[in-house]
Structure formats: C-alpha cells, structure tokens
C-alpha positions in Angstrom: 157.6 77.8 171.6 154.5 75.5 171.6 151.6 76.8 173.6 152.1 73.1 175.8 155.6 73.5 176.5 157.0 74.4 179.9 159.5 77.0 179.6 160.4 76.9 184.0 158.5 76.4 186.8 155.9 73.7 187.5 154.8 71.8 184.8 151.5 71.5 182.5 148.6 69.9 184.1 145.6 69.2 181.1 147.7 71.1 179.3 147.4 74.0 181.2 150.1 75.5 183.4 149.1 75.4 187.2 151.7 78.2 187.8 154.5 80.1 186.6 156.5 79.8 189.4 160.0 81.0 190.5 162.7 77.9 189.9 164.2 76.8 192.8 167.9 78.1 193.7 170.2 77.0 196.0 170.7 79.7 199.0 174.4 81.5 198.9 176.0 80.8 202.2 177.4 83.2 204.6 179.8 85.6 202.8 183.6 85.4 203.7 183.3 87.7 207.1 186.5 89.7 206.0 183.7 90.9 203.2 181.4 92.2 206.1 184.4 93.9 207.2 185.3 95.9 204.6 181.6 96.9 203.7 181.3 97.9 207.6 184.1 100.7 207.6 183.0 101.7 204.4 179.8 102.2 206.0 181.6 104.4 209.1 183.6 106.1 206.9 180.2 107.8 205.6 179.4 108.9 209.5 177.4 105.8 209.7 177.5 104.3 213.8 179.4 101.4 213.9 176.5 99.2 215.7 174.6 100.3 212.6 177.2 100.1 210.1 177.4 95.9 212.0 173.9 96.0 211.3 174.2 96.6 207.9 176.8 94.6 206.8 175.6 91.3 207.3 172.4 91.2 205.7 173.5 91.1 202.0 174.4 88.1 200.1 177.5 89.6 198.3 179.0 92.5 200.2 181.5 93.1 197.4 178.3 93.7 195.0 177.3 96.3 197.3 180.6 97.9 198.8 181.0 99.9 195.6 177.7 101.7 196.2 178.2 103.1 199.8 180.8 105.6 198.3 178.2 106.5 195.3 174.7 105.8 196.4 171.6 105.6 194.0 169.4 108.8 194.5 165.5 108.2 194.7 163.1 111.7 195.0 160.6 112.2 197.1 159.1 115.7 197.8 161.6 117.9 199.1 164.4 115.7 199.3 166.5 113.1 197.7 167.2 109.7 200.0 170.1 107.9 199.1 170.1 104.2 198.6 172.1 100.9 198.6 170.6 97.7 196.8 171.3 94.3 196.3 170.3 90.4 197.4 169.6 90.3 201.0 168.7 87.1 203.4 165.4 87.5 204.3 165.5 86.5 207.5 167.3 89.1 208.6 164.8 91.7 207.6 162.0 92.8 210.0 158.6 93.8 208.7 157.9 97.2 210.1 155.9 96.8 213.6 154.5 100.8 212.7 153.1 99.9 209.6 150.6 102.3 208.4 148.2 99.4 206.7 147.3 98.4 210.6 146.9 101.4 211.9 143.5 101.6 212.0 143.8 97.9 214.4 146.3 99.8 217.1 144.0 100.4 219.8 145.1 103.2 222.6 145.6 103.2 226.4 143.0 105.6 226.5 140.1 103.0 225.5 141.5 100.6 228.2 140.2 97.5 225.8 140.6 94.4 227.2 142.0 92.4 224.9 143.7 94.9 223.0 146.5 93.6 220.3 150.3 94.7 221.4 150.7 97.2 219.4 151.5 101.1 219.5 152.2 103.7 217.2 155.8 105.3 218.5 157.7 108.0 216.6 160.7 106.7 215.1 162.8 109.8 214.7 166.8 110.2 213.5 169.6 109.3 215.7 172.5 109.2 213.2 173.7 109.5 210.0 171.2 106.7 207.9 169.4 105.6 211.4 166.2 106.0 212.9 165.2 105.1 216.3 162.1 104.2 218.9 161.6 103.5 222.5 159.5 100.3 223.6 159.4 99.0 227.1 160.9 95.4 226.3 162.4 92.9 223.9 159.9 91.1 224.8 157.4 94.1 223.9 159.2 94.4 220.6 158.9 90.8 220.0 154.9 91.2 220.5 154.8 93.8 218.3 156.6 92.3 215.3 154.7 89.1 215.5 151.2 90.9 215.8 152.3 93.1 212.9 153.2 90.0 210.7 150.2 88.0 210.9 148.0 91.1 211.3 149.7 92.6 207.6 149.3 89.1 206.1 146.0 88.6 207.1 145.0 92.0 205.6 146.6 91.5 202.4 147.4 88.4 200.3 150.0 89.5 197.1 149.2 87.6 193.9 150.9 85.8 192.6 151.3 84.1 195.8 154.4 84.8 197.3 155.2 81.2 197.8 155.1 80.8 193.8 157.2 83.7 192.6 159.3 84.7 195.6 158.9 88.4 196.8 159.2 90.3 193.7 159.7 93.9 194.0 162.4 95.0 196.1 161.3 95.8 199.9 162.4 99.4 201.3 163.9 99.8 204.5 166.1 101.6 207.1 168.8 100.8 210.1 166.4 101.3 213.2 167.6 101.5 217.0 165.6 100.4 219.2 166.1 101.5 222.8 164.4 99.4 226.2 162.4 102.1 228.5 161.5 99.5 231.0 164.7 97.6 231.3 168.0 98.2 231.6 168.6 96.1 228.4 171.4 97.4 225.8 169.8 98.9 222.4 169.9 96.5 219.6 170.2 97.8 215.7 167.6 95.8 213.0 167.4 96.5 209.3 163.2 97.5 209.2 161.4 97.7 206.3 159.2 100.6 205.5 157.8 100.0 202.9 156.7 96.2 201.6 156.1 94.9 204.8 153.6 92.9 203.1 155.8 91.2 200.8 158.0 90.7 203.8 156.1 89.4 205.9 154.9 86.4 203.6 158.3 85.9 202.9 158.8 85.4 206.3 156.1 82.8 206.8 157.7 80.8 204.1 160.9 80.9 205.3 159.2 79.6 208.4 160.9 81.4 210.8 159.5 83.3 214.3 159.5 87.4 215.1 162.1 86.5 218.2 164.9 85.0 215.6 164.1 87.5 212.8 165.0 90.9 215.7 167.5 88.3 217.5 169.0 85.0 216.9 169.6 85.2 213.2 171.1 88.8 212.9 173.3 88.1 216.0 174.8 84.7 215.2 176.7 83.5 212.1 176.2 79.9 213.0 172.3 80.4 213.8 172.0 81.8 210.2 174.5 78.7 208.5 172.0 76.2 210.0 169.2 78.0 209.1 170.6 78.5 205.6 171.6 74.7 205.4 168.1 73.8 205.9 166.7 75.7 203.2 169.3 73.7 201.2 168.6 70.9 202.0 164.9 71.3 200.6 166.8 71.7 197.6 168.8 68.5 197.4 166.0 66.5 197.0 164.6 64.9 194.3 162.3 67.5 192.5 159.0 64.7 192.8 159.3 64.9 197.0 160.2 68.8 197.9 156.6 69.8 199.4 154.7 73.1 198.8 156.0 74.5 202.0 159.9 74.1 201.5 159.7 74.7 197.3 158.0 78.6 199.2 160.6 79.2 201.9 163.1 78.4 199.1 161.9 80.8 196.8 161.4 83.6 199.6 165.0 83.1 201.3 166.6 85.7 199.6 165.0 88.8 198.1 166.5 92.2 196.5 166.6 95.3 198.9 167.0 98.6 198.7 168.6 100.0 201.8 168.1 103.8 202.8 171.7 105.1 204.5 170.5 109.0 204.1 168.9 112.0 203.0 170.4 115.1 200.6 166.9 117.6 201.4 166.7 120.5 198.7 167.3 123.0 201.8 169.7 122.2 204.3 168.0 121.3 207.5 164.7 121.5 206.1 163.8 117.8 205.6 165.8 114.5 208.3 166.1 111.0 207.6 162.8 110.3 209.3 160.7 112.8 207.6 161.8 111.8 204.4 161.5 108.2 204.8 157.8 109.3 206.3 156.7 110.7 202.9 158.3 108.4 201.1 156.3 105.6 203.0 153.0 108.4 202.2 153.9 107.9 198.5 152.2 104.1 199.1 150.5 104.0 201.9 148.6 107.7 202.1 148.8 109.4 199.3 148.3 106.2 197.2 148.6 105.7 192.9 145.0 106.1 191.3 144.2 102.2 190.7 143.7 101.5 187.1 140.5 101.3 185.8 138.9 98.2 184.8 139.1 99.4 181.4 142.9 99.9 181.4 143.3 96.7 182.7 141.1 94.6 180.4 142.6 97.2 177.2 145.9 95.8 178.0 145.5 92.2 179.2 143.6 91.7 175.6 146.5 92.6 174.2 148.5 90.1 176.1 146.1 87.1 174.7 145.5 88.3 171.0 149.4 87.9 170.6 149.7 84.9 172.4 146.7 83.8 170.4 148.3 84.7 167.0 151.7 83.3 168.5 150.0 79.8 169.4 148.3 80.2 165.3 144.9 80.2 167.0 144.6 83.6 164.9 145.5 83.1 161.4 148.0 86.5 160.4 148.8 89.8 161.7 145.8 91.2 159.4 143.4 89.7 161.5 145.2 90.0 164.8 144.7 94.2 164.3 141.2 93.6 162.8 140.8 92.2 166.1 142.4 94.8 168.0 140.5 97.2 166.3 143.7 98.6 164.8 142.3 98.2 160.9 139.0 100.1 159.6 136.7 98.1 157.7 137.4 99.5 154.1 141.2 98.4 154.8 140.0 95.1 156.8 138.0 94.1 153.4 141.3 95.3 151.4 143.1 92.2 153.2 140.2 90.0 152.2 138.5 90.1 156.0 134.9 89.7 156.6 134.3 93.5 158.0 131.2 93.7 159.9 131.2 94.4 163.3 129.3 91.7 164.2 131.3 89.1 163.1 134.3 90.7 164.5 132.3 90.6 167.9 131.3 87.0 167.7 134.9 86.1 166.7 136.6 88.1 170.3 133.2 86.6 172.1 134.0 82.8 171.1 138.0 83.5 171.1 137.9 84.5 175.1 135.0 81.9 176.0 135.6 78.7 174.5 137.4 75.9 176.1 138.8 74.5 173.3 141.9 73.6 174.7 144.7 74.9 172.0 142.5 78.7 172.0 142.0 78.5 176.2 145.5 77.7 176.9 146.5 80.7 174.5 144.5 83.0 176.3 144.7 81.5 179.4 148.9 82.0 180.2 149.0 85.9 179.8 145.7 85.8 182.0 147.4 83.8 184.5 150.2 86.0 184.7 148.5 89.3 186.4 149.8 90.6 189.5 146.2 92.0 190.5 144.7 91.3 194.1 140.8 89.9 193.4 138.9 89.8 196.1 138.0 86.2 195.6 139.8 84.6 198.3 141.7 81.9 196.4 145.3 80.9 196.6 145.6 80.4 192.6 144.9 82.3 189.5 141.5 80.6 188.5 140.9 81.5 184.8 137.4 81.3 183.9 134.5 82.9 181.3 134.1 85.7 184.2 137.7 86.4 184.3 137.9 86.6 180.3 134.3 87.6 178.2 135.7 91.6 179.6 138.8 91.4 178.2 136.6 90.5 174.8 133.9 93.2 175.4 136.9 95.7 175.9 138.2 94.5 172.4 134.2 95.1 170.8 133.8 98.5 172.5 136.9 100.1 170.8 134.5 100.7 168.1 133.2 103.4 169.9 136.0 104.7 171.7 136.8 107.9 171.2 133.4 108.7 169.5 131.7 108.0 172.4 131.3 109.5 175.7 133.1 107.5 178.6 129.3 106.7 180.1 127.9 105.5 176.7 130.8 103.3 176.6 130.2 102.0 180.1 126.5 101.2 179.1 127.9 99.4 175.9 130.2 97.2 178.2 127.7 96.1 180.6 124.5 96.0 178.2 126.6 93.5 175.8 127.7 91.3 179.0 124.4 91.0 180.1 123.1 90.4 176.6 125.4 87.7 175.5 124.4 84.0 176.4 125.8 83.0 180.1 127.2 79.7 179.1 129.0 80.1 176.5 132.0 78.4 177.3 129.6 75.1 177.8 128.2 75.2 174.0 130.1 73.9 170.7 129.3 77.1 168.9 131.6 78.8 166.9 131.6 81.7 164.4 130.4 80.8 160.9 130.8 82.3 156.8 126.8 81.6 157.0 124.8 84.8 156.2 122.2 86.1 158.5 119.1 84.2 156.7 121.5 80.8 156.4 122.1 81.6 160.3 118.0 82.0 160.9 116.9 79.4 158.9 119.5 76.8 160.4 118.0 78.2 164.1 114.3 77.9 162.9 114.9 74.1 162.4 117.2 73.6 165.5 113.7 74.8 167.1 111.8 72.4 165.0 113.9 69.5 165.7 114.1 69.9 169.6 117.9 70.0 169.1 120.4 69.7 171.8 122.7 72.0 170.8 122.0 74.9 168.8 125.4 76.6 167.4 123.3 78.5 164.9 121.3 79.9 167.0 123.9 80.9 169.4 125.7 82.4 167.0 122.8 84.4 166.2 121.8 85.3 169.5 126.1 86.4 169.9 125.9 88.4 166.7 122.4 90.4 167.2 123.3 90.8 170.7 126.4 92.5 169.8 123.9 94.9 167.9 121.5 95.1 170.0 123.5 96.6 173.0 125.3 99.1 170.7 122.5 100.4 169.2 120.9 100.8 172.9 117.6 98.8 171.7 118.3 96.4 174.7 119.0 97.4 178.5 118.8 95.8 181.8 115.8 94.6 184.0 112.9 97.5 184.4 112.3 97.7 188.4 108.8 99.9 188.4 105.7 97.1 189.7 102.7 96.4 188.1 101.4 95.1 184.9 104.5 96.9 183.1 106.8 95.9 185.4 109.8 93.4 183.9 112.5 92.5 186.1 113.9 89.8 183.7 117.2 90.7 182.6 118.6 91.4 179.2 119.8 87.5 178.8 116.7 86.4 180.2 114.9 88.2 177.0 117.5 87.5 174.2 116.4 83.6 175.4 113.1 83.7 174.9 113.7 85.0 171.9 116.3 82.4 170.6 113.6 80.2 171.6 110.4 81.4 168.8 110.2 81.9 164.6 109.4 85.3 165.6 112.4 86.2 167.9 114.8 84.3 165.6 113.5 86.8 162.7 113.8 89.8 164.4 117.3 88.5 165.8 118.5 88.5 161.9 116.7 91.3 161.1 118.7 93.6 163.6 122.1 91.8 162.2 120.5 92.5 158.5 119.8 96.0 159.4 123.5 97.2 161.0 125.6 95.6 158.2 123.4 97.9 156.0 124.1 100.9 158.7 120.6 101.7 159.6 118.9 101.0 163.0 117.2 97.8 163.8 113.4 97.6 162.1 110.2 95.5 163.1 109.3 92.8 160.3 106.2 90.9 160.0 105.6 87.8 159.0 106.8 87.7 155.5 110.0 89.5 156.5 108.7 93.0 155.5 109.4 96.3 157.7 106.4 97.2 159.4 105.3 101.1 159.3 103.9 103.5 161.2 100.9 106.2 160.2 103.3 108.1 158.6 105.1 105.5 156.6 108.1 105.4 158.8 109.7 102.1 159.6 108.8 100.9 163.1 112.2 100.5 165.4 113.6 97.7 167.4 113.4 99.3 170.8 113.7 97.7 174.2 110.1 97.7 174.8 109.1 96.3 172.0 111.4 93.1 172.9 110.2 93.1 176.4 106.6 93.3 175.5 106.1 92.1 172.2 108.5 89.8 171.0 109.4 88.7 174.4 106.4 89.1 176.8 106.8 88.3 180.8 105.8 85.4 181.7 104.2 83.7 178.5 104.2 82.9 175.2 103.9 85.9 172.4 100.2 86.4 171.5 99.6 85.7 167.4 99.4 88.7 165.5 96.0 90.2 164.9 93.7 90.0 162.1 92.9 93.2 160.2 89.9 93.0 161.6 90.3 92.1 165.2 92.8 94.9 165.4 90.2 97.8 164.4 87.6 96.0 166.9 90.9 96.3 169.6 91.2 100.0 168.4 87.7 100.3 168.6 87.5 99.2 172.4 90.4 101.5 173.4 88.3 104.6 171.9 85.3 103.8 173.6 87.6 103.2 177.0 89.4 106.7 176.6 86.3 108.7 175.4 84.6 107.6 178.9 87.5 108.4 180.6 87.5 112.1 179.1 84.1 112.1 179.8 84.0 111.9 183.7 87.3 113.9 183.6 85.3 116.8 181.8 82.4 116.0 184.6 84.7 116.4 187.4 86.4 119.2 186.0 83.1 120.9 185.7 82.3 120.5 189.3 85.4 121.9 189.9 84.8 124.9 188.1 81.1 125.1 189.8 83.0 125.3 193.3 84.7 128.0 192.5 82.4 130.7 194.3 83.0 134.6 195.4 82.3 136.3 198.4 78.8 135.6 197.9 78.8 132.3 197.4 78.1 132.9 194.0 79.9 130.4 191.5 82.6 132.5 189.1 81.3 131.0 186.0 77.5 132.1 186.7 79.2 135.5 187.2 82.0 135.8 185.0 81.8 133.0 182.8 79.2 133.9 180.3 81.6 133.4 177.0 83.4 130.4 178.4 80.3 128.5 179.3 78.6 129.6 175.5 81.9 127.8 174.2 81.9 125.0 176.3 77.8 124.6 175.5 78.1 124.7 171.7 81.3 122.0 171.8 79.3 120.0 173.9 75.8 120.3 171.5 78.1 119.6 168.8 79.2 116.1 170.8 75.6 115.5 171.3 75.0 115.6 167.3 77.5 113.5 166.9 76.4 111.2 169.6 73.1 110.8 168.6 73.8 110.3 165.3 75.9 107.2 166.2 73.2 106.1 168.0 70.3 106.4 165.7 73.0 104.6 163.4 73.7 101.6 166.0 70.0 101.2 166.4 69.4 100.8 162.6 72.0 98.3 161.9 70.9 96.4 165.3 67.7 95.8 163.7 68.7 95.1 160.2 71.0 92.6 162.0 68.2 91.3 164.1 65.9 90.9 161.3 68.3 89.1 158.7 69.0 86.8 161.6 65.1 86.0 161.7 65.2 85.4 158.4 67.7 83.0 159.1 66.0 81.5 161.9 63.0 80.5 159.7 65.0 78.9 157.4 66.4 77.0 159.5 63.2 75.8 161.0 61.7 75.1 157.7 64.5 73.0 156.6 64.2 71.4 159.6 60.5 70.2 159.4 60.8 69.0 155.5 63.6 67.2 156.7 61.4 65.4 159.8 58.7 65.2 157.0 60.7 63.0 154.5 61.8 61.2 157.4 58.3 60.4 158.2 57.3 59.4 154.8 
C-alpha cells in the first residue's frame, strides 16, 4: 500500500495521517429479552443470586455469544487461585467505574482529619456475599452517586490513555465483578451494578464520551430497557449522518459505546477455603495497581519502535533492499555489509539512521512517522494527539547507532554513548537540506572550508561532517557534556555548542575529518597541524583528540582560537612557565624551611639544629649546587646584555651618521 493511502480512519492531512482512528459502527440494539432470559437462569443455575444473575444479563450485546461460557468459564491465575471469567461486547453505559479505585487512594481523605471540603469519597471493604458477588455498605444512593462521579473525573483527570480514547475506543477489555450495594442510612432496597476493577481508567473516558452521568450509569440505564433504546438510538443517530458533519464529540461516544469485558462470576482457590471471591479479585486488582509490571526502559522502547520505522521505511522504498535495511539494523557486520556492495563504515551508517529519523522530507517523514504515531505510551506532554517531532524520533536513531556496542559494552558506557551523541549532533537538523553523501572525508572538508569562505546559507557538507565526526567523537568518548567547576577552566558550553564553533573555523573542520579519517582506519582520533600531519609528543607518540583539547584549543570559551605559535615564540612561552614554576618552588622550599625551623623540643631548641646535622648538609650542598648554577646564568645574562647593548650602540651611531650626511647633501 502507498505510504499516502488511508487504509480506515480519518484521512491524510499534508500527507500525513492526523489519526488512526477506530471506524465508526452502528450500536447493536437491545437483544431479544427472551436472550437475557435464558443467559439469567444459566447464571442461577451456577448458584449465581437471581438479582445478580438480572444484573448480569443485560449488559452484553449478544447473550447467545456469551450463554455458552457460563457453563465452561475461561480460567485466569492469580496467586493462589484461579478466577473464572465470562467475556464478550458489553454496552458501556451500563458499566460503572470502580468508586474504590486504588489509583485515588491517596485523594480519599478520612473523618478523622475533619477537612473541610473533603471529596465524597471512602475506602469501604467490599467483601463476598454470593456465589460471583461482592458487596459494600454506603449511607445513600445519593452517597453512591457522589462517589462514582468523584471517582470518574478524579481517575480521568489523573490519567489520560493514549491513543486518546475518543480515537480508538477503549481498547483492552475492562475487568469487573457483580457488586451489591446495600443503603446504611435508608431504608432503600440494595441495588446489583456490574463494577469494574480493574480499567476504571479506560472506563471512565469511555464514559465521558458516551456522555452520560454517574446517576444513569448505577440507575436509569441498567433498570430500564427503553431508557437504554433511546440512549442507544442517539448514538445512532450520530451515525446516520453524513461523514463531513458528525463532530469530534459524537464520532468519540460512538466509538466508546460498546467495549469487550471480561466478567468475573467466581473463584476455584488452590485450597479450599483458603482464598474468596474478594481476596482474589483484590490481588488480582494488586497485579496492576500495587505490585505493578517493571515499565520498559527507554531503550526497549526506542529498540523496538526503530524496528517499526526501518520496515515501514523499506516498505514505502525510502530504504533501497533488505541488505541495507539489516545494515541498518545493525543485523550485518561490515565484512558481509561490503560483500553486498554497502559502504561499511560506521559513520556513514550513523549519518544515514541520523538524516533517515530527522528529515522532513515528506515521503521518508511519513514512513517513519505512522509506526511512531501508533504507540500506546502515556508522555507526559500534556497533548491530546500524537505529535511526531525530531525529539520524539533522533532516539529511536541513536538506539539504531549504539547497537554497535551492545553487548561489548557495559549498560553505563552505552548510556554515555546515547546521550553524548544526542548532545553532539546538530539541534536542527530536521530544518537543514543535508543529506548523506558518497564524498570522502577530504571532498567533505574541503566542500565545508569553502561553504565558510563563501558565507553560505546552507552548509550540507559541513553538516554532514559535523553528523559524521560527531558520531565518532561520542563513541570514542573524546567529547562529553558541559564542565561545571568555575574559574578560568570552567566551560559550561555544551557538547553542540563546541562541535559549532568548530564547524565554523579551517582548523575545526580539519580536525572534524581528521577524527572520521582516523576511525575508518580503526585508530583513535589524532591532533594535525596545519599541513594535515599528526602532531607528536616528547616521545614521538601521536597527540589524541580528547575533550579538552576541543574545549580549549580548537574550541576555546568565549573567542576565537589563538594562531599557532612560532618555534620561537613557543620556547619564549616555555621559557616564561619555567621561570613562573621555579619561583613558585622557591618560596615553597622557603616556607617549608620555616616550617622545619618551628619544629622545636622541650627546650625550645629547633629539631634540625639538634638532630638534623645530615639532612641540613644535604639540603646545603643541593642548595650550593643551585647557587652555581644560578650564578652562572647570571654572569651569562649579564654578558650577552652588554654585547647586546653595545651592538645596539653601534647601531645607534650609524644611524646618526647617516643621518647628518644625509642633512649635509641636503644643505649643499
């Protein structure tokens, strides 16, 4: 299927899909009531109370689906026990979101506090009054009424399901149980609901779609098959309208009129008598609610959702063949990637992931875009829609460079190498008309040197420099993050801030290639100089790339990068950092020395006048020894003072005498 082609749901905007939403069904009406009938003393004949067993039989959509169940129910564990379970297509509006969910708990305020103000809401025991029924004890309808109402908005203000509800419909099957609820302050008759325990949530935004109040949910729709017809009619209605005018609102309480249930009608425990219905349904609520999953982990996430996009990328062609699709996915090694005629460096397969999950290029976006779109994850962002943006996408890339390593590295080096590499990489990428190139790391340098030059606009190759080295550059760990110590070696600019001032000089761009140079050849980033040479150090080592040397050399804080030093002026440089440190050690060793003075015994008598006769003979003869030196520097110093002194007086008179022949002919 094209990547632009609607396959259900709302259609393409900009050729991109605002939503894959649930298509809109017509609601089934009330079943024929001779089929609530049957399902009811199938229901009794398990031991099931006949209010109950009323109860239960009117909330499905197709009785006969379910009647075949009641006799053989589905068996789900939980510890100690197994509950037994009836499913099928309920009416929503005859379900009631649990009033005792656990999520709120932490909002139910007690009698004890005496808070004025306090939301209606208590946390009752619901225990087991009958075969597949719990029960609890409020004061009032009324009360109950409060309760379910706070609970609703209070569950759906606390957590908002994506996708929205309104878009797909309520999409994993709530949990519940048959629940009497008995009056302590009246003398009103107990009434039977259907409760869910678990996806009260879902529930409950299914319920503010469908648009209906707490009062008809416990009361009016349960109780009256007309009541429910009219409300069912409605929904329908939405339906019979031309697609162009059914609004937002009715397209969500048609979606979220009818859900799948699963219905809990008992408990088998392991031991007899050891676990009742309301203990299991309890831990079975804890499985969620308590004792909840371990989330995923970002990387799981990101490991799979890349997935997702690189086949709906090769699907839409925006990656050529299935060769390159696993060189992507990190499924090939780089002597069988070359064997398939792939360009095997790990910096080109970084640039190609960076630029396929940040450009906007509308036929590689959209690719990447729909399996994006399609998470069922909860980010805290606040919005009512999916947005898809550079943010959302550049980790599901990083995830896809980093498999390099995984495996060889340890899960902390591989965290580094995740957030090093974000950080590195240009911010706004997905705003630039770069794109990976065949060009070799010199074509790349030299085309950046004259984008410099020209004042360009853009600068693709110099992007895709800056993409490719930074890609080294954070796996090689010769780039981190912002240094927070103060003073004259503080440098809070982070890692981006750096790579752009060096995209931005000859010097930087040089070193930039020189890094990508450097890994294709499997050795660590070297310093070059000018001509392109590596530099050395005393020992004829070759000088690394290291984050300090960026930070303070190529890219210094706060100005432009000094030029390099003469031979010369760089042995007058060494020379003024001798003469600084050999004063320093000089009044160290003088307050060291007074130090050692002060050290006296019971006398007063210093140590080293007492004790210190071969320590201070030592210390003497190094010191004469300094002296000799000393003073042959300075008898040295003084000698070629006065030759220079005396040369430039020869000078001087030169000058002077060339001066007055000049005044001389001038005067002639």
């Amino acid at each position: 299927m094209a990547p632009n082609t609607p396959s259900s749901g709302e259609p393409f905007v900009n050729g991109e899909r605002t939503e894959l939403s649930k298509p809109l069904r017509r609601i089934p009406s009330i079943p024929d009531p001779a089929l609530h009938k049957d399902l009811r003393a199938a229901l009794k004949k398990r031991g099931i109370a006949d209010r109950v067993a009323g109860a239960i039989s009117t909330i499905w959509t197709d009785p006969a689906a379910v009647l075949p169940q009641v006799t053989n129910p589905q068996r789900r564990r939980i510890p100690g026990a197994y509950l037994l379970v009836i499913s099928g297509s309920v009416y929503t509006s005859r379900l009631v979101p649990d009033p005792l969910n656990p999520r709120n708990a932490d909002h139910v305020q007690f009698a004890l506090a005496q808070a004025a103000g306090a939301p209606p809401a208590t946390l009752v025991p619901a225990v087991q009054e009958g075969e597949g029924e719990l029960g609890i004890h409020v004061e009032s309808r009324d009360a109950l009424v409060e309760q379910v109402d706070w609970a609703v908005e209070t569950t759906r203000n606390r957590n908002s399901p994506q996708p929205d509800i309104a878009e797909q419909g309520i999409m994993d099957p709530p949990i519940g149980v048959a629940t009497t609820v008995f009056y302590d302050g009246t003398d009103e008759n107990p009434s039977t609901h259907i409760f869910v325990r678990e996806g009260s949530s879902r529930t409950s935004h299914g319920l503010y779609n469908v648009g209906v109040t707490a009062d008809e949910v416990l009361f009016s729709l349960p109780r009256s098959a007309s009541s429910m017809q009219a409300h069912i009619d409605k929904i329908n209605s939405y339906v019979g309208q031309p697609a162009e005018d059914i609004s937002t609102t009715e397209k969500g309480a048609i979606r979220c009129a009818v859900t799948d249930f699963e219905l809990i009608i008992g408990v088998v425990p392991d031991l007899s008598g050891a676990v009742d219905l309301s203990q299991a349904i309890k831990a079975r609520v804890a499985q969620d609610h308590l004792n909840t999953k371990e989330p995923w982990t970002d990387a799981a996430k990101h490991t799979s959702l890349a997935e997702e996009c690189l086949l709906s990328a090769r699907s839409a062609g925006v990656i050529a063949s299935d060769p390159e699709a696993d060189w992507l996915a990190g499924r090939l090694t780089p002597k069988e990637a070359a064997a398939r005629k792939i360009v095997a460096f790990g910096d080109d397969r970084a640039a190609r992931a960076v630029h396929l999950f940040t450009t906007n290029e509308t036929l590689i976006h959209n690719a990447v875009r729909q399996p994006i779109a399609l998470v069922l994850t909860n980010e805290p962002t606040g919005r009512k829609r999916t947005r898809v943006t550079t943010k959302t996408k550049l980790p599901l890339a990083v995830e896809l460079i980093v498999r390099e390593k995984r495996g060889a590295w340890s899960d902390g080096e591989l965290t580094r190498f995740r957030k090093v590499l974000i950080e590195t990489l240009p911010g706004d990428l997905q705003k630039t008309t770069w794109r990976p190139t065949k060009r070799s790391p010199e074509q790349l340098y030299q085309a950046a040197v004259k984008e410099i030059e020209n004042a360009a606009d853009e600068r693709p190759a110099g992007i895709e420099l800056r993409v490719r080295a930074a890609y080294v550059l954070a796996k090689r760990n010769a780039i981190s993050g912002p240094r927070h110590d103060v003073g004259p070696g503080g440098d809070r600019r982070n890692a981006g801030t750096v790579m752009e001032a060096l995209a931005d000089s000859e010097h930087g761009l040089r070193h930039l290639r020189q890094v990508i140079e450097d890994d294709r050849a499997d050795v660590p980033p070297r310093q070059v100089d000018d001509q392109g040479q590596p530099r050395k150090d005393g020992a004829g080592n070759d000088l690394p790339i290291d984050n300090d040397f960026l930070r303070t050399k190529l890219a210094p804080k706060g100005g432009l990068t000094p030029p390099p030093l003469s031979a010369d002026k760089a042995v007058q440089e060494h020379y003024k950092r001798g003469v600084l440190a050999t004063k320093e050690a000089l009044r160290s060793l003088e307050a060291e020395m007074r130090n050692l003075a002060g050290l006296v015994d019971n006398d007063g008598v210093p140590l080293i006048e007492r004790e210190g006769k071969s320590h201070a003979r030592s210390l003497m003869e190094k010191l004469q020894n300094l002296a000799v030196d000393a003073q042959d520097w300075w008898e040295k110093a003084v000698e070629a003072q006065s030759v220079s002194t005396s040369s430039s007086a020869t000078e001087d008179e030169k000058e002077m005498a060339e001066e007055e022949a000049h005044d001389e002919d001038e005067a002639a």
